[in-house]
C-alpha positions as CSV (number, residue, x, y, z in Angstrom):
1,X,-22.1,26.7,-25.6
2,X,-19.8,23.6,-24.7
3,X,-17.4,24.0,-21.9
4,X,-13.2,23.8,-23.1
5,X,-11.2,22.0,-21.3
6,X,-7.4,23.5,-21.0
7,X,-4.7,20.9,-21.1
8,X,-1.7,21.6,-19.7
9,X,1.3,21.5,-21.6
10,X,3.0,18.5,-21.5
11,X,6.6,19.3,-21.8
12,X,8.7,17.2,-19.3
13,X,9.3,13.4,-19.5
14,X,9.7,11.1,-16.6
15,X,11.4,8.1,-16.8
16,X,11.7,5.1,-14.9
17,X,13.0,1.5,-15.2
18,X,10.3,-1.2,-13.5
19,X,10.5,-4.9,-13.0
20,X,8.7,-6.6,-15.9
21,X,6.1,-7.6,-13.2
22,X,5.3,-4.4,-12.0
23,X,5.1,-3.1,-15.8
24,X,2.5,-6.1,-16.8
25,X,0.5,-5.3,-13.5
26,X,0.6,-1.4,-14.4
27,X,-0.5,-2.2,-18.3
28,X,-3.5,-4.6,-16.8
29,X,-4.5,-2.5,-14.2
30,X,-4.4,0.4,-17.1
31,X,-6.5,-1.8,-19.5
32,X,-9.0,-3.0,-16.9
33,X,-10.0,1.2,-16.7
34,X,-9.4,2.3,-19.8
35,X,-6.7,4.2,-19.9
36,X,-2.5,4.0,-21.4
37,X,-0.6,2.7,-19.0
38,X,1.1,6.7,-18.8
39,X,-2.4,8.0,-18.4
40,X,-3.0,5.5,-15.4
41,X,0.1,5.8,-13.6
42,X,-0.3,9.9,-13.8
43,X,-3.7,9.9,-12.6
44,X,-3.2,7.8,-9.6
45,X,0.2,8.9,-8.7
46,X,-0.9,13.0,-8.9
47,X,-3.3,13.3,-6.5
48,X,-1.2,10.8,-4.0
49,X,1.9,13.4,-4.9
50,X,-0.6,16.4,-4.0
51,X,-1.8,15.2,-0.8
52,X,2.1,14.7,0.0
53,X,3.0,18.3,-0.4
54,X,-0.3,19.2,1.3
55,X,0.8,17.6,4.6
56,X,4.1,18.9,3.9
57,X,2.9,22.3,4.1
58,X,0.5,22.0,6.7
59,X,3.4,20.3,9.3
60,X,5.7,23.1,8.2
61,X,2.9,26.2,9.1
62,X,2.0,24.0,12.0
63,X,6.0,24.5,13.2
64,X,6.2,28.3,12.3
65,X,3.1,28.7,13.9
66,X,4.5,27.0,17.5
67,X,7.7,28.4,17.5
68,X,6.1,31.9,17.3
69,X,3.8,30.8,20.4
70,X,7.0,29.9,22.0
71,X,8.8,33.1,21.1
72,X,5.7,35.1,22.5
73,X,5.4,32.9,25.6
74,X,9.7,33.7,26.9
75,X,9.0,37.0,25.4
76,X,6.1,37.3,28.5
């Protein structure tokens, strides 16, 4: 038996207002692939948007992570 694939539910707009360049860039690009121009801007701009957060997170663990060697180094 096939696979499903679960789509998440799409239930939040985002809206932006673009330079007609950047929109006719955006649609060719788009075209060139395949894809509507809302399907190309989501799948190149989500994983960029993940590996933001990532580095986020890791900088933020990273400071706990010192400040608690500090805090055991003056608690010596």
């Amino acid at each position: 038996m096939g696979s499903k694939t679960v789509m998440p539910r799409r239930d939040a707009r985002l809206e932006m207002r673009i330079s007609a360049e950047i929109k006719a860039l955006l649609d060719e690009a788009a075209a060139s692939v395949g894809l509507s121009t809302s399907a190309f801007v989501l799948a190149t701009v989500t994983p960029r948007a993940r590996e933001v957060v990532h580095q986020r997170e890791v900088i933020e663990k990273h400071r706990e992570n010192l400040s608690a060697c500090r805090q055991d180094e003056s608690a010596s």
